[in-house]
C-alpha positions as CSV (number, residue, x, y, z in Angstrom):
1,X,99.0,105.4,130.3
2,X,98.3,105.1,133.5
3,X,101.4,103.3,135.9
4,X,99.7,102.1,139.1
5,X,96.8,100.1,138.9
6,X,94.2,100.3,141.3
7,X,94.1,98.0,144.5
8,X,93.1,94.4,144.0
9,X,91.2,93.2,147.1
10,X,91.9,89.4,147.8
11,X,90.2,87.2,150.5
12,X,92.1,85.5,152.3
13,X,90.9,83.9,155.8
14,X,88.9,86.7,157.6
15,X,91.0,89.4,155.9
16,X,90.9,91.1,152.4
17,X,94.4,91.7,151.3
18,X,95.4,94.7,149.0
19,X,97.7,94.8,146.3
20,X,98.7,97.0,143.4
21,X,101.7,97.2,140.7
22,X,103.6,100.4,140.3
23,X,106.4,101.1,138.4
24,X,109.4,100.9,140.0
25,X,112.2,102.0,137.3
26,X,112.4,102.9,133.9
27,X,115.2,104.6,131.8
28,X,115.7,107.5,133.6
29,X,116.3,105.4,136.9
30,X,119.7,104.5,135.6
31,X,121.2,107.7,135.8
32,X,123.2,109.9,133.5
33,X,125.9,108.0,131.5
34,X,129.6,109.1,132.6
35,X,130.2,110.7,129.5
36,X,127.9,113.7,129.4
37,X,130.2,115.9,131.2
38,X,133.1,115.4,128.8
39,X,131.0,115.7,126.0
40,X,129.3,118.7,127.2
41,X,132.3,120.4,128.2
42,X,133.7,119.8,124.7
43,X,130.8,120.7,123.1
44,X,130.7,124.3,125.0
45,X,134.6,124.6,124.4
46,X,133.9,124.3,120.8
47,X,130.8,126.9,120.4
48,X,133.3,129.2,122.8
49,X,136.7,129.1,120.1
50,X,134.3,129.8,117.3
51,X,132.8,132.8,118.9
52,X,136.2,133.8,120.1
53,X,137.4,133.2,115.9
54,X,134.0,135.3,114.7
55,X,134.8,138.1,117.7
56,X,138.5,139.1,116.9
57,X,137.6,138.3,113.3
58,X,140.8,135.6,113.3
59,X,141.3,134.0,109.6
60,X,138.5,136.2,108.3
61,X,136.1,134.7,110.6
62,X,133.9,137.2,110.7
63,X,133.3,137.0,106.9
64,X,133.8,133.0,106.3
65,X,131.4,131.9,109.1
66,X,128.1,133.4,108.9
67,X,125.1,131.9,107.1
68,X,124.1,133.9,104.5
69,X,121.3,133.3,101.8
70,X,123.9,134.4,98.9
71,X,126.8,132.7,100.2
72,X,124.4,129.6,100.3
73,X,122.1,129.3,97.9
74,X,124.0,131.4,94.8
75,X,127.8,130.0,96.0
76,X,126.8,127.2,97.1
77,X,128.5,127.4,100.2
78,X,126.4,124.9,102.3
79,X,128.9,124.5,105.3
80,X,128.4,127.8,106.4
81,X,125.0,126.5,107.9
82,X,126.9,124.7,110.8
83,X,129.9,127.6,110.9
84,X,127.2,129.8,111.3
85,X,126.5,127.8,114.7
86,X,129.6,128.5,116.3
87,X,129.3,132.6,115.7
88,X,127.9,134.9,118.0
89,X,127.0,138.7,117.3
90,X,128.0,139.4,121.2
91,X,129.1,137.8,125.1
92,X,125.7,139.0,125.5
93,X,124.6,136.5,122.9
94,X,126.6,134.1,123.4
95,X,125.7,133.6,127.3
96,X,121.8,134.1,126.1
97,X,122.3,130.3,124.2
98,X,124.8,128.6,126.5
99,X,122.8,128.8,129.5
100,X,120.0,126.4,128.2
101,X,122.8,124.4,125.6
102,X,124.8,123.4,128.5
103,X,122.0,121.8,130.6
104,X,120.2,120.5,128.0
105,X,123.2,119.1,126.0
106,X,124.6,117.3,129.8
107,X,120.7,115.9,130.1
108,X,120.6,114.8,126.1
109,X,123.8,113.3,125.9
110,X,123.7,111.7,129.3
111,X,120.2,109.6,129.1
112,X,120.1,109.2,125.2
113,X,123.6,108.9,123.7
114,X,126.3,111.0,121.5
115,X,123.6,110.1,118.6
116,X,121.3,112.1,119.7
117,X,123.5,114.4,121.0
118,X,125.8,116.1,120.3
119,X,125.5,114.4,116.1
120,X,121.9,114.6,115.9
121,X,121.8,117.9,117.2
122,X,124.3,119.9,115.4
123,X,123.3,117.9,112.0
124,X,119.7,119.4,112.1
125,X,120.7,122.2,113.5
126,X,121.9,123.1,109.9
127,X,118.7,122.1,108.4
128,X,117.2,124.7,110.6
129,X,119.6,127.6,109.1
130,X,118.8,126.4,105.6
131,X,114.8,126.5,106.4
132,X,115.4,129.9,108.0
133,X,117.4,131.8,105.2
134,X,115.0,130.3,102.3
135,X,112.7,132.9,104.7
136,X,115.0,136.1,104.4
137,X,115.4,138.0,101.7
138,X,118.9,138.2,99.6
139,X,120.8,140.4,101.8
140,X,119.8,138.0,104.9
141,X,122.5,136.3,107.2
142,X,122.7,134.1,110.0
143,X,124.9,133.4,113.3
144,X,123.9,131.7,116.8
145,X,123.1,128.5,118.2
146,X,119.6,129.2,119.2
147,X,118.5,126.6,116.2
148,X,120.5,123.9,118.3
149,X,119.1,125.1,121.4
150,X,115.8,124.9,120.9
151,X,116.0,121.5,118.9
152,X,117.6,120.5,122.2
153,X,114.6,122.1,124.6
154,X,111.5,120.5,122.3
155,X,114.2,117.0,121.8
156,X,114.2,117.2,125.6
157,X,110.3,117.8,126.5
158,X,109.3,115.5,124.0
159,X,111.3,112.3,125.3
160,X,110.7,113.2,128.7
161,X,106.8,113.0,127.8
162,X,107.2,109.6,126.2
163,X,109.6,108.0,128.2
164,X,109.0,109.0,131.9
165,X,105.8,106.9,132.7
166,X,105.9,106.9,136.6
167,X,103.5,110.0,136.1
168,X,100.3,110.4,134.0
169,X,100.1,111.1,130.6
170,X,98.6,114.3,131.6
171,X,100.9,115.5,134.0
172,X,103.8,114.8,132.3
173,X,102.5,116.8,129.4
174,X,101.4,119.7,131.5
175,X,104.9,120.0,132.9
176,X,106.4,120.3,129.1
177,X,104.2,122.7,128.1
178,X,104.6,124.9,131.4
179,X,108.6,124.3,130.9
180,X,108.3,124.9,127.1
181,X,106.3,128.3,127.7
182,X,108.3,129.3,130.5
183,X,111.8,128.7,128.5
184,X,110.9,129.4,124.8
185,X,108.0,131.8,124.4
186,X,109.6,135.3,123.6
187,X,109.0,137.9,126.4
188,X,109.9,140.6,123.6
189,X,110.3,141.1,119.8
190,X,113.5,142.2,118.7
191,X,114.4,143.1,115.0
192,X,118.1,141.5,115.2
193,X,115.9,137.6,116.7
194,X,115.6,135.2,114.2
195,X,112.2,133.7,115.4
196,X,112.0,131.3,112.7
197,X,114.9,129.6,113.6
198,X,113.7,129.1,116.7
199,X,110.3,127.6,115.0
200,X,112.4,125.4,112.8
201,X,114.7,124.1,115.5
202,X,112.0,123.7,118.0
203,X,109.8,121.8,115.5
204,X,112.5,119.8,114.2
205,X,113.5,118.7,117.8
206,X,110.0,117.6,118.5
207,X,109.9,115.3,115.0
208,X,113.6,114.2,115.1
209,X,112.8,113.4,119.4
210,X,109.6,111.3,118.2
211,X,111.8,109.5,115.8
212,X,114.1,108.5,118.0
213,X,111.7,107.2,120.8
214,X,109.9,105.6,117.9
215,X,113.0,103.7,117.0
216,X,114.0,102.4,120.5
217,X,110.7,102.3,122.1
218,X,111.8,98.4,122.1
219,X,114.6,99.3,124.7
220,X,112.9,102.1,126.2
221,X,110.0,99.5,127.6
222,X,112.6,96.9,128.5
223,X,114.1,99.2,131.3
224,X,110.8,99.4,133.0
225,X,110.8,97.7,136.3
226,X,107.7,96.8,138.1
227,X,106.7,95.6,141.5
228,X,103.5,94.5,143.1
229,X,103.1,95.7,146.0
230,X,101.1,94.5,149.5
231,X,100.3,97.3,151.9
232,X,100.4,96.2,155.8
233,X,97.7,97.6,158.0
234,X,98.1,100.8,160.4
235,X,94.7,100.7,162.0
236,X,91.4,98.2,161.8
237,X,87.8,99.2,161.3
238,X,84.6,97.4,162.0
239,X,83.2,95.8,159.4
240,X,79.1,96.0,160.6
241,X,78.1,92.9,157.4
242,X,80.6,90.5,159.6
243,X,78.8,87.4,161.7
244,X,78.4,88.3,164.5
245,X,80.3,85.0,166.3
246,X,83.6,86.7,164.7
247,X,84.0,90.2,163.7
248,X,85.8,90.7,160.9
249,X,88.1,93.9,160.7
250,X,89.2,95.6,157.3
251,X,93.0,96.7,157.3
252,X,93.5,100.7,156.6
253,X,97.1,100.1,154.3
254,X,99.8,102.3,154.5
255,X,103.0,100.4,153.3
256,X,104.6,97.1,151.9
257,X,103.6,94.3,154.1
258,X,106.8,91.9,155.3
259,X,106.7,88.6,153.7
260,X,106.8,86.9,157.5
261,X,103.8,89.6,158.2
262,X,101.8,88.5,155.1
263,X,98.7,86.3,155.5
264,X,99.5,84.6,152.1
265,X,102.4,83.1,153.0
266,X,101.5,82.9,157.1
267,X,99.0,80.2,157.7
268,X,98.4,81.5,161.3
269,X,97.9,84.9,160.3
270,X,94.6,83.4,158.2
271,X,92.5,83.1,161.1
272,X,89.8,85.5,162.1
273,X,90.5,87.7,164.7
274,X,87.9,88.9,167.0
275,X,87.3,91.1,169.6
């Protein structure tokens, strides 16, 4: 998985000329897509209204909107899995999810699309609440978006691994894990924290992320540019295994070479040069 391959060494004349191809672009080169801010603004201004409904309890809010395992699995009341999105328990709360939603859901949308996110997101985001309550015992309920925000964190992390190649396999997957702990791993355990919804949503974005690259890999791999690349020499050294009529000297590269500086396309730059 490797993006730069080593240098090639090519005689030409008295010199040995060095080239490699690195990747130059991929999809992330192109930049976020002007729409993430709108959608990301109207995502937050709809989490925001619901909490506002659930807080001053307007049209029974406070009753209608969280998840609860009767309301749900004896009523059958199945849309309260994505009301129970919207509600918060606190501001405290509430700040708590949109710190990472709002980042995440400008970086999601932006490279990857309103598929991904916001639909994608909010649709399994449900399926998270569901998994979670058939945890809880009868009396159990459920409010928050931390589901949706940790789907967005592992849905993040796990394209950024597949689909930024201008680094090794092995860094790239270092830095997720480093991020992932550093974001996601509780500091604390709180009775109130539903840490199986954060399970479910995490794991969820991590299967629903390696779908999706699974299904465009086609036009994830066409965005990726490459060049080759021929370095121009700094400084010479003596190479000793030269005749001794003309001694050769090996270029020490640095940067791309000039085309008008490069011995493959300058005859006169072929000769030996001696000293």
């Amino acid at each position: 998985d490797r993006t730069n391959e080593a240098p090639a060494a090519q005689s030409i004349g008295s010199y040995q000329a060095f080239h490699f191809t690195r990747l130059k672009e991929n999809w992330f080169s192109k930049g976020v897509s002007k729409s993430a801010e709108l959608i990301t603004l109207l995502s937050l201004s709809a989490i925001l209204l619901g909490s506002s409904l659930f807080f001053s309890n307007t049209f029974g809010a406070a009753s209608l909107m969280p998840a609860t395992v009767t309301g749900v699995f004896e009523h059958g009341e199945y849309w309260r899995l994505w009301t129970a999105i919207f509600a918060h328990a606190d501001l405290g709360h509430l700040l708590s999810n949109m710190l990472l939603f709002v980042p995440f859901a400008y970086f999601l949308n932006g490279y990857f699309g309103s598929f991904l996110f916001p639909l994608l997101g909010f649709v399994t985001g449900g399926l998270a609440n569901y998994l979670t309550l058939k945890t809880m015992g009868s009396g159990g309920s459920l409010i928050g978006a931390s589901g949706v925000v940790f789907w967005m964190g592992a849905s993040w992390l796990t394209l950024y691994v597949l689909v930024e190649t201008k680094e090794s396999f092995r860094r790239r997957l270092g830095k997720a894990l480093a991020i992932g702990a550093a974001l996601f791993l509780p500091q604390s355990f709180e009775p109130n924290i539903s840490y199986a919804c954060h399970f479910f949503g995490f794991g969820i974005g991590m299967l629903s992320a390696a779908s999706f690259y699974y299904l465009n890999q086609a036009k994830f791999k066409a965005a990726d540019i490459y060049e080759t690349v021929v370095e121009e020499p700094e400084s010479w050294e003596y190479n000793p295994s030269a005749d001794s009529r003309a001694i050769m000297l090996r270029p020490v590269f640095s940067h791309a070479l000039p085309r008008e500086l490069d011995s493959r396309y300058n005859p006169s730059l072929q000769r030996c040069r001696t000293c």
